[in-house]
N, C-alpha and C positions, 0 to 999 in steps of 0.2 A: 667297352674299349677292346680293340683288336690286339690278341697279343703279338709279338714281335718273337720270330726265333730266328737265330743265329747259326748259319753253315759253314763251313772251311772245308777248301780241299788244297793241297800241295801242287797241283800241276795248271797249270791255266786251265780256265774256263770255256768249256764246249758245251754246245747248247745245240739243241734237237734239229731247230731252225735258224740256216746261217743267212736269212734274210732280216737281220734286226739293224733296225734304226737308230741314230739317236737325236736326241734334242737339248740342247745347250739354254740350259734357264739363263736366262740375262743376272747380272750379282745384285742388281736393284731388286728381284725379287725375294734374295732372301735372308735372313740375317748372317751375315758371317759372325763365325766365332774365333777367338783369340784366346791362345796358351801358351806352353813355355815353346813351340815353334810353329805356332800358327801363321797363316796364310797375312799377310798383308804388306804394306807398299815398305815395312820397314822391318828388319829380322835381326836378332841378337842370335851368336856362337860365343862358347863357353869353351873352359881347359884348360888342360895343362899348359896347350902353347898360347893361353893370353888370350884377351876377349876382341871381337871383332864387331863391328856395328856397319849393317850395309843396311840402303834404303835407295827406293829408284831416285834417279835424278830427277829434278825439280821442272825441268824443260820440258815431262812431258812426253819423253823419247822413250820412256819407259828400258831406259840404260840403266847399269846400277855403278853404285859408288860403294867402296870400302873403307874403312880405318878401324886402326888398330895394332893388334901387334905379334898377330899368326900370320907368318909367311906365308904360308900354304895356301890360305885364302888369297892373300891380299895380290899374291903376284898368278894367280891364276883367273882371276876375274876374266868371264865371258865378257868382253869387253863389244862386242858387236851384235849379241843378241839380249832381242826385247824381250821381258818379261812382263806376265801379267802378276805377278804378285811374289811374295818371296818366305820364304820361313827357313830356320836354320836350327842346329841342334852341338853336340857337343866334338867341334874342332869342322862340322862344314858347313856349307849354308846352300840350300835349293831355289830354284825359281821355276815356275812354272810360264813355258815359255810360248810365246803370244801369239804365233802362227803355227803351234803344233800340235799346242795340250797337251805336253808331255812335259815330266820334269826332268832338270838338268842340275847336277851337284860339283861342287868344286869345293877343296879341302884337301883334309887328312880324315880317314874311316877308313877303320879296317872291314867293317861289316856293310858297306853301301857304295855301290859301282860310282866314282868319282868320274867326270871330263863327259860324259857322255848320256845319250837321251835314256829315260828310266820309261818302259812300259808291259803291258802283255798283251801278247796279240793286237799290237798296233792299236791297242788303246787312246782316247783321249781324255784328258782331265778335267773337271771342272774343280777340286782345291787339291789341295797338298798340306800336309802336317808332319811336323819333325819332331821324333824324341831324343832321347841322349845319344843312343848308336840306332837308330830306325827312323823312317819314311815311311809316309803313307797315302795314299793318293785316291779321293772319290773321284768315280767314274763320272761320265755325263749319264744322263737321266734315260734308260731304254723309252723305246716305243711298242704300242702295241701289245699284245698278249702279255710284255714282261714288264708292263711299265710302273708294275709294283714290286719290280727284284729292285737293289741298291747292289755295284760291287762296287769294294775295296782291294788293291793290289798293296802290297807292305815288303820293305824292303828291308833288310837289317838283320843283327842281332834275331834270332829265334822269331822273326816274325816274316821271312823271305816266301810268302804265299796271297793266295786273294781269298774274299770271303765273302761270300753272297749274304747279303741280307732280306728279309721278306718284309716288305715296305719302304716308301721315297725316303733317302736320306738329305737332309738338310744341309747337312757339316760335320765336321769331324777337328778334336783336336787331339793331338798326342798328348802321354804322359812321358816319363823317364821309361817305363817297362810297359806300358800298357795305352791301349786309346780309346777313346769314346766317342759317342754318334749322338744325336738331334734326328729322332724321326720328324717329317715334317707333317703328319697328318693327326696323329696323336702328342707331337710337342713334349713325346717322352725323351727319357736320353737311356743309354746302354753302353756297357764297357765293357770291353775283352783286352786279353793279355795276362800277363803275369803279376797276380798281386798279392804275393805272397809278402812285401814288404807295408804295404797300404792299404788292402782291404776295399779297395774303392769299389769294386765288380761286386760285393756282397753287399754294400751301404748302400747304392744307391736309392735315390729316393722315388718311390711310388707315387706320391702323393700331388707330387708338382708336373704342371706344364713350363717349360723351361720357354726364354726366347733366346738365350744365348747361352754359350757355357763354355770354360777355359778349362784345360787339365795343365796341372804343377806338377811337381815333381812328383808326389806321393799325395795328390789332394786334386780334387777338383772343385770348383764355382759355378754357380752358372745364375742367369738372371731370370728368375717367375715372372710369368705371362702376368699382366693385370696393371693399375692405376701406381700402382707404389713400387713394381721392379725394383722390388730387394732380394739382396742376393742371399743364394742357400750353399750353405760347403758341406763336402763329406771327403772319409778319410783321413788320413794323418800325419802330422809335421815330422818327421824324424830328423834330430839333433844330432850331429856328430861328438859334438863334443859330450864327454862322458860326464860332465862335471855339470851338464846343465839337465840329464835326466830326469831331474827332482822337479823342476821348474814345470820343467815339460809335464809331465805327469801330473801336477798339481791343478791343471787346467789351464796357467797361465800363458803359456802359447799357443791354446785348444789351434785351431786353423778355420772350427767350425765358426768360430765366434767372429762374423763378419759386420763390419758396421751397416746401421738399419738406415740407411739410405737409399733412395731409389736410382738406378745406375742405367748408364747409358753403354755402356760396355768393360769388360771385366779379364782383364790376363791374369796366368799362374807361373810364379816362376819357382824355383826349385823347393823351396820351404814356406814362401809366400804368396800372396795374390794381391794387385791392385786395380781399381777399376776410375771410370770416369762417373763423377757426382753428375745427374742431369741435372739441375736448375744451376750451376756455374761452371760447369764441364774442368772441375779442379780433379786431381787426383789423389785417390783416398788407397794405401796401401796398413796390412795387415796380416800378421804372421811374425815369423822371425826371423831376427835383423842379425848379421855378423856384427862382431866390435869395429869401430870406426864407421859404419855405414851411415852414409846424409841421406836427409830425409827429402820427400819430394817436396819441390817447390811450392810454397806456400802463395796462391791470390794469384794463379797463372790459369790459364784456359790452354785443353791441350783440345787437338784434332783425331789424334792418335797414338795408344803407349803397344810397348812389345814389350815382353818377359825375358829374362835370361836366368841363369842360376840363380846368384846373390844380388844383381840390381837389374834393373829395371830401365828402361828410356821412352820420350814422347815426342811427340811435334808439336811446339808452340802454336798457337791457334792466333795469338796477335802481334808475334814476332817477326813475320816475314818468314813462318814455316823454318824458323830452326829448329833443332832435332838438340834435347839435352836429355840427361841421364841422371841419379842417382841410387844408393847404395851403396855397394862394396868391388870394387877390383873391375870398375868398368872403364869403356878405351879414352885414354888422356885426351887423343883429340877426334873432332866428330865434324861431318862436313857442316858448309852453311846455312843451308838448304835443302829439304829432299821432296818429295813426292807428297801430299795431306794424305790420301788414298790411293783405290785400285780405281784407273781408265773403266770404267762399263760403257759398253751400247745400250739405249736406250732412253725412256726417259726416268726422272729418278721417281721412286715408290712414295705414296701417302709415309709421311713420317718423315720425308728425306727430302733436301735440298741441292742445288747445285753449284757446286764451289766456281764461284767465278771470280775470278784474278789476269789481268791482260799479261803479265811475267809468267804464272804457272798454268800453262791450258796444257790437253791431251792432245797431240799433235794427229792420232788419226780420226779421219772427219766420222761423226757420229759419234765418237767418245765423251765421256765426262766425266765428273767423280760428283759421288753422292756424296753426301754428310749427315749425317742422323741429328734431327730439329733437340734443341735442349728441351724440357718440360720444367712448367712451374717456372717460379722465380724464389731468389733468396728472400730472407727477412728483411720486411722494409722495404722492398720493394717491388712493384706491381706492372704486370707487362703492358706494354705500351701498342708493339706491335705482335703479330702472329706468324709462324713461319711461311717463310713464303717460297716461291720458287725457285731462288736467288740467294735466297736471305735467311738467316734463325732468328728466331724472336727476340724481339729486344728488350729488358728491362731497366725503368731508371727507377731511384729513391724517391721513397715517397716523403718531401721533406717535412712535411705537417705531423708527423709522428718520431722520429729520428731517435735512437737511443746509444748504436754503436759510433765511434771513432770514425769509420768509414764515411758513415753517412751523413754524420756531421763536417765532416771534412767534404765532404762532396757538394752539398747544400750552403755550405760558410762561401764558398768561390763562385754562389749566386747573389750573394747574398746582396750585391749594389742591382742586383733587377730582379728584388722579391716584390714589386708592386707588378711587374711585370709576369710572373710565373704563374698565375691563373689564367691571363687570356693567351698567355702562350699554348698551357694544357687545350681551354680549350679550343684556342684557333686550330691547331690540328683534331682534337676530337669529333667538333661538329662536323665536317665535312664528311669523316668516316660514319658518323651516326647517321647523317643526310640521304648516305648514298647506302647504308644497308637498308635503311625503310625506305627506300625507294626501290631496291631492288627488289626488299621482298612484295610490296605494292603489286609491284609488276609479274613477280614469279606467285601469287597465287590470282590474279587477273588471268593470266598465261594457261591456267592450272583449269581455273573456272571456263573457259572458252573453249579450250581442248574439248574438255568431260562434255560440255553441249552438244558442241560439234558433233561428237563421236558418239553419244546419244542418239541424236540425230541420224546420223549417217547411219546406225544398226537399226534402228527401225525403220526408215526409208527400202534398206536393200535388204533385213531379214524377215521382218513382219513379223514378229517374237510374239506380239504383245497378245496375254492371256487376258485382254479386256474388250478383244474384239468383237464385234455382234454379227452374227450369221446371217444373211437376211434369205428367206424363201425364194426359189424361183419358180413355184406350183406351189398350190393350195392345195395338195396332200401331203408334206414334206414334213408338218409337225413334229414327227419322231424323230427325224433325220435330224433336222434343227437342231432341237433339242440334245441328239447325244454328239454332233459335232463339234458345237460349242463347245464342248470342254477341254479338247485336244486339240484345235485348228483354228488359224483365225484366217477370217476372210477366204473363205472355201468359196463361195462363190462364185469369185470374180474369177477364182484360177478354174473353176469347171465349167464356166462357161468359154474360156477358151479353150482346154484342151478337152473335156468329157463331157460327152453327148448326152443327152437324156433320154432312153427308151421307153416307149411303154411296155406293156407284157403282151401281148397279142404279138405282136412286131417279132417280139424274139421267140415267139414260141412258133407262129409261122418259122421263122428261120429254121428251128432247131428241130423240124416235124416234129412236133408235140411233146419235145422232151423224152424223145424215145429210147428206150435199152442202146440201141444201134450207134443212136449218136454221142453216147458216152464214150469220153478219151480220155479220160483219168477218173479218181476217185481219191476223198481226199476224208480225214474223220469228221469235216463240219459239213462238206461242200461237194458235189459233181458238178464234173468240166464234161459241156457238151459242145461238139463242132454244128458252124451254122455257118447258112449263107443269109446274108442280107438282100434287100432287094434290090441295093444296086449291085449286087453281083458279089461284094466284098465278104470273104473267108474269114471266120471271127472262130473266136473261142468264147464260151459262154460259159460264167463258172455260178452255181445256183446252190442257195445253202437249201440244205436239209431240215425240213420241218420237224420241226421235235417242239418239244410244251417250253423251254429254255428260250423264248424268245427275244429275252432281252441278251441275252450271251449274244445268240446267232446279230441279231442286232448291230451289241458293240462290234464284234470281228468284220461284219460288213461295213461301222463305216469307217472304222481302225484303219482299213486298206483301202477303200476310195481315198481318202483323208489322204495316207503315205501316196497314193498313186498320184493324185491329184497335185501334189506339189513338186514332185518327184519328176527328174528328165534327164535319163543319160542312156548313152546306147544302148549299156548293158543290163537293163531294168528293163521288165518286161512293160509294153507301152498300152496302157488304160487308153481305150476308145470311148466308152461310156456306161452307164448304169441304170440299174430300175426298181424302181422301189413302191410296189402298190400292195396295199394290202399286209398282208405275211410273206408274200413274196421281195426275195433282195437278191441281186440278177449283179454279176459286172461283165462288164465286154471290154473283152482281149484282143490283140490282135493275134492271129495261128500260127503256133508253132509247127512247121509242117515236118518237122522232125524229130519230133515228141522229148524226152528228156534226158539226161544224161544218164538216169538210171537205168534207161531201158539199152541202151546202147553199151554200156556195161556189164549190165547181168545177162544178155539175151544168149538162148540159149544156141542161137544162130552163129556158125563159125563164122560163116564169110561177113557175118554183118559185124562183128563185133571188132574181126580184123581189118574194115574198113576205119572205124577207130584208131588209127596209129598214133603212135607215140609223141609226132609233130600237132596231128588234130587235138589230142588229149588235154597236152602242154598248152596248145592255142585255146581249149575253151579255159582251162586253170586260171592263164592268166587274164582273160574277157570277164570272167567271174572275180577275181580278186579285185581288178579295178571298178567293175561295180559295185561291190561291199566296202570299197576304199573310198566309194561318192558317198554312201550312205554315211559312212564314221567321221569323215573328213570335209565335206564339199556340202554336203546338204545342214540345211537350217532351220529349228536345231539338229544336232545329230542322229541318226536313226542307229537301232538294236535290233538286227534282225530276226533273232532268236532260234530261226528254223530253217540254217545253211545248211542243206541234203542235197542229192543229187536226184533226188526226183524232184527238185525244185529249181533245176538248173535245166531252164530249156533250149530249146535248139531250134533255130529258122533255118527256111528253105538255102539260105548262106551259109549254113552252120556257123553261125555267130551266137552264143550265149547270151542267155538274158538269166537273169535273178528274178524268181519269182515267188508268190503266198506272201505276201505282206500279213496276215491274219494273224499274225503273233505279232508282229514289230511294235515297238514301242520308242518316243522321242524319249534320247538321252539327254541327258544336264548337258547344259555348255560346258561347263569343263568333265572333257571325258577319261580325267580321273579318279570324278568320283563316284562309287557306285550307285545305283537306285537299291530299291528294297522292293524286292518283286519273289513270289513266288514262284516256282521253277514252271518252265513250260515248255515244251519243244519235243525231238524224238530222240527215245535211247540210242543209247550209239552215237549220236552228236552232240547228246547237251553237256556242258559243260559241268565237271564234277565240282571244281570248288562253287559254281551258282548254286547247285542242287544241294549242298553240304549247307553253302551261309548263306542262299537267299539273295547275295549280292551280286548285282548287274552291273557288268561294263562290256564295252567297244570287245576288250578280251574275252568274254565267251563267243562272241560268232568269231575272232580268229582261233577259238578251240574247234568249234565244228567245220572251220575251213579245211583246219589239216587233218579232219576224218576223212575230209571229200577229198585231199589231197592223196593220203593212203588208199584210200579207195580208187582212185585214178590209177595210180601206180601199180598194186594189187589188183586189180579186177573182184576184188572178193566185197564183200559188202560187209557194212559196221559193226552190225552181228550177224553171223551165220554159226546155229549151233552146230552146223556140221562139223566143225572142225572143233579140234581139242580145244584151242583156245578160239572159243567164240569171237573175242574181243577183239577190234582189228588194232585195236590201240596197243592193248598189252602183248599181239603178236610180234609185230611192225615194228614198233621203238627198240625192242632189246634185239635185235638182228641187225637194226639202223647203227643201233650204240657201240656195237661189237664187229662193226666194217662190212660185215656179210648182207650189203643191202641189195644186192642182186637175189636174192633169193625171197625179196619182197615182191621183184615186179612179175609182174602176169605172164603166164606160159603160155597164154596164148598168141603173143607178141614176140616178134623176134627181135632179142637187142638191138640196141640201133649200133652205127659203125661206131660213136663216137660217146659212151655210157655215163661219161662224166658229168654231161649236163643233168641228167636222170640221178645222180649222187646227191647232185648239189637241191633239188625239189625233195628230195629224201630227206636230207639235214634240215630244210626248212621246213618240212611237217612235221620233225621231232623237236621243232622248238616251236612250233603252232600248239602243241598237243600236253607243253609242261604242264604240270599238277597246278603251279605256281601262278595263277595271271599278270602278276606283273613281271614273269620272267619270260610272256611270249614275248614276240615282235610286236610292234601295229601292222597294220595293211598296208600302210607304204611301206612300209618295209619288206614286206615280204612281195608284194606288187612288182618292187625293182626287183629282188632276185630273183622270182619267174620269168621277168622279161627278158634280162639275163641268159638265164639258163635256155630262154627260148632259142637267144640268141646264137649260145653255143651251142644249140642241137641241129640247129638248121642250114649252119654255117655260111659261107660265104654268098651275100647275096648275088643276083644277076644284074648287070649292068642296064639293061632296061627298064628295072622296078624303077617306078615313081616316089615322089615325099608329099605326100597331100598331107597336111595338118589338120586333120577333121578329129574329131573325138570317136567317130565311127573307126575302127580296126580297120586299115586297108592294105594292100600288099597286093594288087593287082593295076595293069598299066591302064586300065579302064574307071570310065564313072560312068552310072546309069542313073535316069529316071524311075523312079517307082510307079509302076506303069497298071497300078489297082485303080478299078473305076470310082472302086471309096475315098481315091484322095484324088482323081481329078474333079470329082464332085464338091468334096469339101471345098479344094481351092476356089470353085466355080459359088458357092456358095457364099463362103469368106468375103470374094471378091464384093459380088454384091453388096455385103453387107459394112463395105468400106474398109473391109482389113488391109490392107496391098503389104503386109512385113512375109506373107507366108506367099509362096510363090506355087503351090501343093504336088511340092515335089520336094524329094532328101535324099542325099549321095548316099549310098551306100555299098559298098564291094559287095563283088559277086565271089572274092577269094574268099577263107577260112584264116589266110594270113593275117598277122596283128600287126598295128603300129600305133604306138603311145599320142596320146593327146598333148596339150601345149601345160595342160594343169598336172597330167603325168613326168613329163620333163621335170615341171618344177620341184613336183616330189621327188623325183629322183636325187634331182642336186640336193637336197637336203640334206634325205635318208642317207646319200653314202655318205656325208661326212661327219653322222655320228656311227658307234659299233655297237651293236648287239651282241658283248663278250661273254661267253660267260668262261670265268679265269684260269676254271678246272679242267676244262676239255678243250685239248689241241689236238687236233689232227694233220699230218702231212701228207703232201702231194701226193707221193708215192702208196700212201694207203695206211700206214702204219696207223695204229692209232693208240693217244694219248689219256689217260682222265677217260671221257664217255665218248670220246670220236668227234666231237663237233666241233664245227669250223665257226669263227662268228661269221656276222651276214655279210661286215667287209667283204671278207673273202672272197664270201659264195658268189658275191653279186660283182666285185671285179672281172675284167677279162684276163683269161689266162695266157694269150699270145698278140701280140701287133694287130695282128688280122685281125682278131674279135675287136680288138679296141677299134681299128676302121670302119669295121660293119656295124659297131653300137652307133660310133659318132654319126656315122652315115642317115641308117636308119632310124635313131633312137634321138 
């Protein structure tokens, strides 16, 4: 459990960032509480000048009414302004007013600004709570970064300041000297003030979740979470009178000692507390009474009571909403009518109903008052109906058992149509029996249809099923068979449309014999060799290395035809076909004619490397994150790519990005929260620590070795180089990131760009790609939007000529071209023959380097921004400063910082 601590400062509240929001919880969401000047539609003042009783008027106008017999109140009544709820203390009474969220006091107080609006810093409220000389008033709810602060502002007597709290508050009610709070996430409570007379701040109790709670004069109540809501008191009664010490001490007034009933709501008033019984919503009061004080109404249903000093008052629930009272010294006369409740927007919460009466409605539209539904029924008798929208449950006697007066009397005035009272019960019961087994009939018919459906529908469009049978397309493929089955199904059908089948002669003519010469990379299983085909077309040939391990090299060849084979999106390297005779396991690529992102990074060429620039860089970042975003996201099941490097990040004659070496990947569990159990594999400097530590794979290790490639983009330095003191680009990069100095991350070889803050914001998102933590990176959409983002703001304002093509291919030029390789007008020319006509043997592709999001990137977008990647400790602002570790969440990063960017996202994006 999170603990809760408590701040105060003497001067209004100023905060780092003066762009805070708020948001107004609706009152249906959350329990208000009631004490000796709690918040509600009816308020009791005490004193010297005579007690007063005001409550809004019953019409709905949310006007209020007084009586009683303090001038001061009575003849100062705000008589033209609406109040959303009201609570009073000793000689005034507050209302928290409907169109400003601010409260407003009228009386006699020496200690609290009387006639005029109470706030700080143009505050608004969501409650108000009044002590004997004090006010207190919860804030509305922050947004964002603080939406776990709570303030209080307090007006009064020794309490004229505000007070930050660290966690959502619920409510709050005053004491005489002191107040308390309701966290709403732990359903603890906490008390501050002076309690040198009651002890209440040191009793409180640990051990309970509260759902409501009222502070008294020197005592508080409150109602435990659970089936039986019985109340808990702490603190203690103190008697004036000198004569009744004995008593008191003897345990016979304890305050603790609260009747074991379950309650539906609970007020405190100066030496006392009573609350409402839930299964007859009677009122049950406890503590101690003055001499001459009447007790409360015995066999009456209330809607709602308020606390005062020595008595107490409610609203009839069957009277037509009269308002009566008892105890000691309370007002001779009381209006006819007042208000049940507080007007709320919205609809009312599980639990709650909606008082409807055609005399008392909320007169502005969308208003209404809730009621909190009874629970149970008394002895004898049995509930009939259930609370409903409109309505509280109803119970009648069950007259076939009957033992009290009541229910004999109730049962005796049927008694001329007792041959009639069984098919009365069950004329109404069958129907409702009728139509609950019919519903449920239907609601698991309903249930059963879906699950087929959807069945259905996942195997139709994913092709999951690990019961699939591979079938041969040569009669040398035994092995291949054999090891694809385990990881693929129905491989075939997809390699005969998109992968070729080579023999070994073919490629080895292509590739002059696999010579030195033609080697273009080298990899620990495999050499890539450059070849031409005989129709002219430029391939890449990637061929494993013979070692006695032949079932390894095996697995890893067909691990990546398998991913390649099912696999299609721009930025994935695109399988042409494969060969497999012998020992020999062959796959064909198509050429990258600009070899890989490594090489263009480390090379030791100035002019090639500053060809590189910071928009190019940025553009292959984000070309690469949204292929690793299809792989986690978009493909079926999910793919783990294990071995995101920048030598594995290549580059076409477009400079367009592809993701390449599938030879590690592995399918992830459908739900890509939960890890596989895989031994570690991949390259130091990119593998993910916590994988290597527990063994445990998820989606989150390749967004760990993204934000290596990201630091490495940004740096020009590579993941380890011992040259430098700190080898490690991770443990360099982060703590420079953390501490605002991220310019001295990017590469000297580059000249800042003009405008350095989009380059900030890819900074912040590699040092949350790269936390210890995996469930405290991003996903790929997430970080996918704030590269594109950031692209957005580096590049600035587009050209009014640029085009909107929606392709998945990145485009950003006014042009579209034919793919004009004699390898794909032959395929078409082949295709065609062979009856295909879907493939036309041509594909749009830009001849820019510029990017533009897909139609399934949009979607991600709208998502991702409207959850936050916070994390609560580290705030950083605009200006540079930095808070906690410097980092912004992803909101931020990925929002636009001015009009114009917002134009050029919407435009382009």
């Amino acid at each position: 459990m999170k603990k809760n601590h408590l701040y105060s400062c003497k001067n209004p509240i100023f905060f780092p960032d003066q762009k805070l929001f708020f948001l107004l919880f609706f009152s249906n969401l959350y329990s208000r509480i009631s004490g000796l000047g709690s918040m509600s539609s009816i308020a009791i003042s005490y004193g010297e000048n005579g007690p007063v009783f005001c409550g809004l008027k019953s019409d709905g106008s949310h006007l209020t009414d007084c009586y009683g017999s303090n001038p001061a109140i009575i003849h100062a009544i705000p008589t033209h302004s609406p109040f959303l709820g009201l609570t009073a203390g000793n000689g005034f009474v507050c209302g928290l007013q409907m169109y400003y969220n601010q409260p407003f006091c009228w009386g006699s107080s020496g200690f609290i600004p009387m006639g005029a609006s109470l706030h700080f810093a143009n505050s608004e409220y969501l409650e108000i709570s009044a002590g004997d000389h004090h006010l207190c008033g919860l804030r509305k709810p922050l947004m964002g970064k603080f939406r776990n602060i709570s303030l209080i502002d307090c007006w009064g007597y020794n309490m004229t300041k505000s007070y930050i709290f660290d966690g959502q508050i619920q409510s709050i009610s005053a004491g005489s000297e002191f107040n308390c709070g309701l966290f709403s996430q732990n359903r603890s409570v906490f008390c501050w003030g002076d309690q040198t007379s009651s002890n209440v701040i040191g009793l409180v109790p640990k051990e309970f979740r509260f759902r409501k709670i009222a502070a008294g004069g020197f005592h508080v109540c409150g109602i435990v979470e659970g089936v039986y809501s019985r109340v808990v008191c702490w603190g203690k009664s103190l008697d004036l009178e000198n004569s009744l010490q004995s008593i008191m001490y003897s345990g016979q007034l304890n305050i603790d000692s609260a009747p074991n009933y379950p309650m539906l709501s609970v007020i405190g008033g100066k030496f006392h507390s009573c609350g409402i019984r839930s299964f007859d919503r009677a009122v049950i009061c406890w503590g101690y009474r003055v001499e001459k004080s009447t007790l409360p109404p015995n066999g009456v249903k209330f809607y709602e009571i308020a606390g005062g000093d020595y008595f107490s008052c409610g609203i009839l629930a069957e009277k037509s909403l009269l308002p009566i009272c008892w105890g000691a010294n309370f007002p001779s006369s009381l209006p006819v009518a007042v208000q049940p409740g507080v007007c709320n927007t919205g609809p009312c919460a599980h639990g709650y109903y909606e008082f409807k009466n055609a005399s008392f409605t909320c007169k502005l539209p969308g208003y209404r008052i809730c009621l909190q539904c009874s629970n149970g029924c008394p002895n004898e008798m049995y509930q009939l109906t259930e609370c409903g929208l409109t309505f509280d449950r109803k119970c009648v006697y069950n007259c076939t058992n009957c033992v009290s007066f009541d229910c004999i009397k109730n049962c005796s005035n049927n008694a001329g149509n007792d041959s009639s009272d069984s098919g009365r019960f069950w004329s109404t019961q069958i129907p409702i029996i009728v139509a609950e087994v019919s519903f449920a009939v239907f609601l698991v018919s309903a249930v059963f249809l879906t699950s087929v459906l959807y069945v259905r529908y996942k195997l139709r469009n994913c092709r999951c099923s690990d019961d699939s049978v591979i079938k041969s397309t040569t009669n040398g493929n035994n092995s291949l068979r054999k090891e694809s089955s385990k990881i693929r199904p129905e491989l075939d059908e997809i390699k005969i449309n998109r992968a070729e089948m080579f023999n070994y002669e073919e490629l080895e003519r292509a590739t002059n014999g696999f010579k030195e010469e033609s080697v273009v990379g080298k990899g620990s299983f495999s050499c890539v060799f450059k070849g031409v085909l005989k129709d002219g077309t430029v391939v890449a040939v990637k061929r494993a290395i013979v070692s006695e391990d032949l079932k390894k090299n095996s697995k890893e060849f067909h691990t990546e035809l398998d991913l390649l084979s099912r696999l299609n999106h721009a930025h994935l390297l695109n399988l042409l076909g494969y060969c497999e005779e012998g020992g020999e396991r062959l796959l064909v690529y198509e050429f990258m004619a600009n070899g890989s992102l490594h090489q263009h990074l480390h090379t030791k060429n100035k002019e090639t490397k500053e060809q590189m620039d910071w928009v190019r860089r940025v553009t292959i970042a984000v070309q690469a994150a949204r292929g690793i975003e299809y792989l986690h996201g978009y493909a079926c099941p999910p793919v783990i790519h294990r071995d995101i490097k920048s030598s594995n990040i290549l580059i076409d004659e477009e400079h367009n990005a592809r993701v390449a070496d599938f030879g590690l990947s592995l399918l992830g569990p459908a739900n890509s929260s939960s890890p596989l159990a895989e031994l570690p594999a991949g390259t130091l400097g990119y593998l993910d620590p916590e994988y290597y530590r527990l063994h445990y794979l998820t989606t989150k290790s390749d967004v760990y070795s993204f934000g290596v490639l990201l630091l490495e983009i940004l740096s020009g330095r590579k993941a380890i180089d011992m040259k430098y003191e700190e080898g490690n680009i991770v443990e360099w990069a982060v703590p420079l990131i953390k501490s605002g100095d991220f310019e001295s991350v990017l590469d000297p070889a580059l000249k800042p760009p003009a405008d350095i803050e989009a380059l900030k914001r890819i900074a912040n998102i590699a040092s949350k790609c790269v936390r210890m933590r995996g469930k405290e990176r991003p996903s790929m959409d997430k970080v996918t939007t704030g590269l594109e983002r950031a692209l957005a703001f580096l590049m600035g304002s587009p050209s009014n000529e640029q085009p909107i093509l929606p392709t998945e291919v990145v485009l950003g030029s006014s042009r579209m071209h034919k793919k004009s390789s004699q390898r794909s007008l032959n395929r078409s020319n082949s295709e065609t023959d062979g009856g295909d006509t879907e493939d036309q043997g041509f594909e749009i592709r830009a001849p820019s380097w510029i990017t533009f999001p897909s139609v399934a990137s949009s979607l991600r977008r709208k998502s991702s921004v409207s959850e936050s990647d916070i994390d609560g400790k580290n705030v950083e602002t605009r200006n540079g400063n930095v808070v906690g570790d410097g980092m912004r969440s992803l909101v931020e990063e990925i929002g636009p910082a001015s009009p114009q960017e917002h134009l050029y996202l919407q435009h382009n994006f």
